[in-house]
N, C-alpha and C positions, 0 to 999 in steps of 0.2 A: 482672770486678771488681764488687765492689758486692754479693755475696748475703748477703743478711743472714740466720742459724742460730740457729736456737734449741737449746737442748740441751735434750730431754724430762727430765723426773725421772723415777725409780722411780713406777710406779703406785700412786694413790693411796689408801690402806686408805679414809681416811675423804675425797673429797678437795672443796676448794672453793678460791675464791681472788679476788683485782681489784687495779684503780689510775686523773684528767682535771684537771690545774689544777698550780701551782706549789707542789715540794716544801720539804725541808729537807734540811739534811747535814749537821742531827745524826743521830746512831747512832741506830736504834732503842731504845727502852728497855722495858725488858721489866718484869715486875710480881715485886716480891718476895713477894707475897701467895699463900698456900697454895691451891691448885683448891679452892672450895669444893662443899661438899653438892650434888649434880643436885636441880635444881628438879622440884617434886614430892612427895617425901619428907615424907609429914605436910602434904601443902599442897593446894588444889586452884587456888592462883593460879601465873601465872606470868609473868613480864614482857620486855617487849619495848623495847628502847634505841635512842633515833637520837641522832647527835652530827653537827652541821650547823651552817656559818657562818650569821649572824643580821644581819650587815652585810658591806656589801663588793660586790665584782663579782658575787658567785654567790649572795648572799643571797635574792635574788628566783625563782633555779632550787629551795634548799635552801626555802624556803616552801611551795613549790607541791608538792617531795617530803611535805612534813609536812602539807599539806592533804589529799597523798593516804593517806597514814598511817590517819588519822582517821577518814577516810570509809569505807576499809576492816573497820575495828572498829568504827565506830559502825553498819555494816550489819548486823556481824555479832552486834550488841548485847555486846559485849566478851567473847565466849564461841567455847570452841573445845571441843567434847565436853564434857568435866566439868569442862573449866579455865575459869576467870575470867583477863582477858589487857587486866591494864595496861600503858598506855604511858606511859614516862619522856622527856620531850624534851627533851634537853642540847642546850647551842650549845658550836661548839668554840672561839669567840674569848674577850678576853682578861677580860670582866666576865660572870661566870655567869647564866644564865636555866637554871632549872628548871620543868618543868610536868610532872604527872604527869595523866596521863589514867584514869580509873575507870567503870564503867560510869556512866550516869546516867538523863536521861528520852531518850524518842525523838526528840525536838525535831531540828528542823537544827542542823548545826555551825556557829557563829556563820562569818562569812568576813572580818568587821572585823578592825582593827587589834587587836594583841596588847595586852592589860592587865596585861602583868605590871610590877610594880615595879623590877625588877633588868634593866637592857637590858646585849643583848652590842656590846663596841664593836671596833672594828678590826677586825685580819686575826685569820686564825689563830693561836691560843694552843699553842704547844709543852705548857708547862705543863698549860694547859686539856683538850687532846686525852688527853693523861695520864692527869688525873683521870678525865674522864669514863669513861674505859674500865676503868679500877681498878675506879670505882663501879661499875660494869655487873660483872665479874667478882668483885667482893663478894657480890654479892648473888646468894641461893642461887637464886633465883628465876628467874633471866636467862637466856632462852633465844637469843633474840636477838641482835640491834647491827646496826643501820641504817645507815651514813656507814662510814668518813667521804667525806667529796666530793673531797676533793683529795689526791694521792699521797701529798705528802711528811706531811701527817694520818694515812692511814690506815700509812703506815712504822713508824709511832708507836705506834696501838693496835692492828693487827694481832699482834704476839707476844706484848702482855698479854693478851688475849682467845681467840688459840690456845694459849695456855697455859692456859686456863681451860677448855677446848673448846668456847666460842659461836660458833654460825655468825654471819658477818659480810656481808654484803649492802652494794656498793657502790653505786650510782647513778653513778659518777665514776669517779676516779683510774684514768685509764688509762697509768700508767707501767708496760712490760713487766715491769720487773724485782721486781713484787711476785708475779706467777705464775712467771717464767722466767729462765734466762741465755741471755742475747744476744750473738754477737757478729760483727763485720763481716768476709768475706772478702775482701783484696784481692791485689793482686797481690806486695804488700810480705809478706805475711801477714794475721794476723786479727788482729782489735783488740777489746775486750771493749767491749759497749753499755753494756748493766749493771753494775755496782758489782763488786769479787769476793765471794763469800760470798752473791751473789742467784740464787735467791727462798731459798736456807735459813736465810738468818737471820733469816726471819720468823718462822717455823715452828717453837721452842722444842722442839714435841713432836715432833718429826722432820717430812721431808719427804713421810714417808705419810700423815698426819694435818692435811691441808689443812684447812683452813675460813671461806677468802675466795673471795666469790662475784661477779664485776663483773659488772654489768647490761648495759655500751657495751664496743663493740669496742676495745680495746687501742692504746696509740699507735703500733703498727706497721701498721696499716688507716688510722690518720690519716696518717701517711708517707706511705703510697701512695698515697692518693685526692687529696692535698692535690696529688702531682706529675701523678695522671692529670686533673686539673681543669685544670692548666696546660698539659699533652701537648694536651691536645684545644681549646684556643686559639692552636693554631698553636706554641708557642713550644717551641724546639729547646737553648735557653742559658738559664740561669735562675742568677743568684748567691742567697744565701741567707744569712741573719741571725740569730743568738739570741741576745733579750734578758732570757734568764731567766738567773738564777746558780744553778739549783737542779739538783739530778739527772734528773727527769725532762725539761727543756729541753733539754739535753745530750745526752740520748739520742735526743729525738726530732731535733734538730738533727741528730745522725748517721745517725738512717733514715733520711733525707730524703735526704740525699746518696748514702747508699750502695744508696737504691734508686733514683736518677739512668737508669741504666745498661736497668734493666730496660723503663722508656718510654723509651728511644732519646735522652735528653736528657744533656745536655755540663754539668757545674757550674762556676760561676768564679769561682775564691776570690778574695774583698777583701778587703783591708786593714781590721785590726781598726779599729771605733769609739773613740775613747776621749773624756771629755767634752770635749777642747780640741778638736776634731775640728771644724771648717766644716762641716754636713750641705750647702751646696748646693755647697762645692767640691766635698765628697765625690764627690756625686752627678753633676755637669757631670765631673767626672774617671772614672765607670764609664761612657757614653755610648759611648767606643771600645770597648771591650771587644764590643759587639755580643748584650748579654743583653735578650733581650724579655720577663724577667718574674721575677719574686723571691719568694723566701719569707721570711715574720717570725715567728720559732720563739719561746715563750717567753708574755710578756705586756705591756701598752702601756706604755711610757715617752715620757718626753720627747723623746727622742733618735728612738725609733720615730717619732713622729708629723712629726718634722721630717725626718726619710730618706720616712718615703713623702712629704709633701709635696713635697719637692724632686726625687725618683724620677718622679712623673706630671707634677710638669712641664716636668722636663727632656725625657723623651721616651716617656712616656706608657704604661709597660709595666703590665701585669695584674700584680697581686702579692693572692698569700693569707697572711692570717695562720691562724696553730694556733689551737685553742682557747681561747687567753688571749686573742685580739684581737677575741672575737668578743662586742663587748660595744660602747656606745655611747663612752664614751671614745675609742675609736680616731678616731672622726671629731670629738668634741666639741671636739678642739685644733686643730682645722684650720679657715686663717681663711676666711671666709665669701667673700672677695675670688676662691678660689683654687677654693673647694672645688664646684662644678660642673663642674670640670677632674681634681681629685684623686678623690672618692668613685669617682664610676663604674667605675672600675677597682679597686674593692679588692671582695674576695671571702673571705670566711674559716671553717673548717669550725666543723663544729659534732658532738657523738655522738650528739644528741638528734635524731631524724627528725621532721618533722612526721606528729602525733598520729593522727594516719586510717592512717599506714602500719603500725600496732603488729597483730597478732593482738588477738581480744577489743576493738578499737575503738568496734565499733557498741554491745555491750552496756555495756560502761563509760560512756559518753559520754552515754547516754541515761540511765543511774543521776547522773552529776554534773550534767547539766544539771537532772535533778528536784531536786537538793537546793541548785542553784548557779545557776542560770539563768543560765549562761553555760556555754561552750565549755573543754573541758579541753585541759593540756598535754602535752605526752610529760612533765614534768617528776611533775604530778600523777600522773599513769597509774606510772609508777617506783615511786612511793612505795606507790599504789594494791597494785601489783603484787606488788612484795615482802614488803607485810603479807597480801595472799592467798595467797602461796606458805607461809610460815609461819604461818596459820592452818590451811591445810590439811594441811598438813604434821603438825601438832597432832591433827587428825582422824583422820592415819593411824598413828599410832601404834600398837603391838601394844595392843591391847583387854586384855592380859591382865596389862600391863607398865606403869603410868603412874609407876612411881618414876625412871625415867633419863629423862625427857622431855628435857632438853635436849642427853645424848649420839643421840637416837633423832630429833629433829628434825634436828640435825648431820647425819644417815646417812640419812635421807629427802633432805633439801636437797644434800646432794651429790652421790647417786648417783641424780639427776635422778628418783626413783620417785613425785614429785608428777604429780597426773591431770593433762595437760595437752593435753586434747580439745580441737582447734580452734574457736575463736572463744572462748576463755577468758582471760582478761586474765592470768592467771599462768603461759601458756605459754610460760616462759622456759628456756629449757635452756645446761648447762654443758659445755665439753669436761673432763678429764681432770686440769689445771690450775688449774677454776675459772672460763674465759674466757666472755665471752659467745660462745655459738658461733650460734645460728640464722642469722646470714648476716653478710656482708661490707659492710654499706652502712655510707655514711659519708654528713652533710649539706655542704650549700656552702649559705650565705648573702651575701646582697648588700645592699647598707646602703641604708635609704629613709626618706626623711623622719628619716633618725638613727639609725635602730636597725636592728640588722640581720634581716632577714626569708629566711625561707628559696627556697632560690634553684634547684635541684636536688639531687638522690641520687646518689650515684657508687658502683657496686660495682666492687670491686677482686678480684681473685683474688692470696690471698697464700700460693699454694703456694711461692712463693720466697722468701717469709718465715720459712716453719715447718718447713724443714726439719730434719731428724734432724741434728746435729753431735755424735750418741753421747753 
């Protein structure tokens, strides 16, 4: 029971792909707009797109992507062979910020607060993610698109942008079902993880014509590492919680379970939450059942933070939350009376490694502390990364060809033929799909002083994730 299959697509002509954060479920919307002109064409500029929340839980990760943006092109003094290469910096929430970036003096990147006049406020903007990717695929110029950071964003401009053919570079969204179809075998039969019609209905130009690229391993590596972090605490029974409403919660909530089996661990279903719900009867009521430890799929709510409080002190189990919980909220609603008894026990992943573990570490690190004097993030080094991967990429193009730059960046950037000589910050590589493939690692943090701090690496082997299902 429990093997979770992926079904491979047809090999991919051109191919790339991604997906980390809470989706939506609305349909994808795809771009009425005609493919414009390849950048290039009479031009010697050509541009580059990020679309990133600006407020919120992730705003502070999507910053430190877009400070590494910068530093990339500002090293490179906004040149790539014969091209001139500005940057456009969309937010994807609900009040627009535009900033375009152009060469200028050599000066350092300011690292203050933003000046611009128009701030982005809220979550993610349906709308917003929209526009931004329209404009990115108007524009003849756009080789490009950086974000979006969270699944059910990039569901959104993923098909208007592969209908345009710009490659698309996630830092995030690790929901399977924008590379694959998933689904669970059990003894009843198999059940679909994924949506029906995933990953092809991203993919407008067919499913040979990828062009999403995820930097983090997939939410089927956070499944497993999240249950091998609790295997290796002792703990044999584990129940388990999603508090997201979106697609990607939903999915990850069923790897979770359905890779149970493969670390030797027993699940035990509970009775749904609902708000009239008592969390410490709740909680004083799962104590029989005999589980030493839980999982919180989705993102913090209220209801969350009163189930773990009541969870550790009724009888003190380890519980990890997914990526949504891995943020200061989770403990800031926990009352101070209680919370030397509740923290120590909560543990929640993360896809970001600490920053010394990346290839290219020491030379990057030593480039941002001259221009930053301070210490860079994986978040920074992402951003870093993937404007170096598409600068170079810009580099290698046919010498003899500069009018298709942006189908020939595509075709570089997918079929991994960027130089990626060890100790180079852009040694990123893709599987077949688009996946981040150089390895299996997933983070665990542990909350201190309030925030969470990384805690160890977990490598998973998910050859019983990716199996062939034809």
């Amino acid at each position: 029971m429990g093997t979770l299959l992926i079904r491979r697509l047809a090999p991919a002509v051109v191919c790339a792909l991604a997906i980390a954060a809470c989706g939506s479920t609305q349909k994808p919307a795809t771009s009425t707009s005609t493919t414009p002109a390849a950048p290039g064409k009479g031009s010697s500029t050509v541009a580059i797109y990020s679309s990133l929340p600006d407020s919120g839980a992730e705003a502070a990760q999507s910053h430190q992507i877009e400070t590494g943006i910068q530093l990339a092109l500002k090293v490179a003094d906004h040149k790539a062979r014969s091209f001139t290469v500005t940057y456009h910096q969309l937010c994807d929430s609900a009040v627009p910020r535009k900033r375009s970036h152009t060469p200028t003096s050599r000066s350092k990147i300011s690292t203050g607060a933003r000046t611009d006049t128009s701030k982005c406020i809220g979550n993610w903007s349906q709308t917003r993610v929209v526009h931004n990717a329209e404009e990115a695929a108007r524009n003849p110029q756009t080789i490009a698109y950086i974000g979006d950071l969270n699944s059910g964003a990039t569901a959104l401009s993923l098909p208007i942008l592969n209908q345009a053919g710009i490659v698309q570079v996630t830092p995030g969204s690790g929901y399977p079902g924008l590379t694959n179809s998933v689904t669970v075998k059990t003894s009843k039969g198999t059940t679909n993880i994924t949506a029906q019609g995933e990953p092809d209905k991203y993919y407008p130009q067919g499913s040979g014509n990828r062009t999403l690229l995820r930097m983090i391993p997939n939410d089927l590596v956070q499944a497993s590492a999240a249950l091998k972090v609790l295997r290796k605490t002792g703990c044999q029974k584990f129940a388990a919680w999603n508090f997201g409403t979106d697609p990607e919660s939903k999915a990850l909530f069923e790897a979770v379970i359905a890779t149970a089996p493969e670390y030797k661990m027993d699940y035990a279903a509970t009775p749904p939450l609902t708000p009239k719900t008592n969390p410490y009867a709740y909680a004083h009521a799962l104590a029989p059942t005999g589980i030493h430890c839980a999982v919180m799929v989705g993102h913090v709510t209220h209801s969350a933070v009163a189930l773990t409080t009541y969870l550790r002190t009724q009888f003190q189990p380890t519980i990890v939350g997914t990526n949504g919980f891995c943020n200061a909220n989770w403990v800031r609603g926990i009352s101070k009376s209680v919370a030397k008894s509740v923290v120590p026990g909560l543990l929640c992943m993360t896809a970001a490694l600490p920053v010394k573990a990346y290839d290219g570490y020491t030379v990057f690190a030593k480039l941002f502390r001259s221009r930053y004097d301070r210490e860079p993030t994986a978040y920074n080094l992402y951003g870093y990364a993937a404007s170096e991967m598409l600068l170079r990429a810009l580099h290698d193009i046919d010498s003899g060809d500069d009018d298709d730059a942006r189908q020939q960046v595509l075709t570089i950037m997918a079929y991994n033929e960027i130089d990626d000589t060890p100790g180079q910050t852009s040694a990123f590589s893709f599987d077949s799909d688009g996946n981040f493939e150089t390895n299996n690692d997933y983070g665990v943090d542990a909350f201190k002083r309030g925030t969470p701090q990384h805690y160890e690496t977990v490598s998973v082997d998910v050859a019983h994730l990716l199996s062939s299902a034809g």
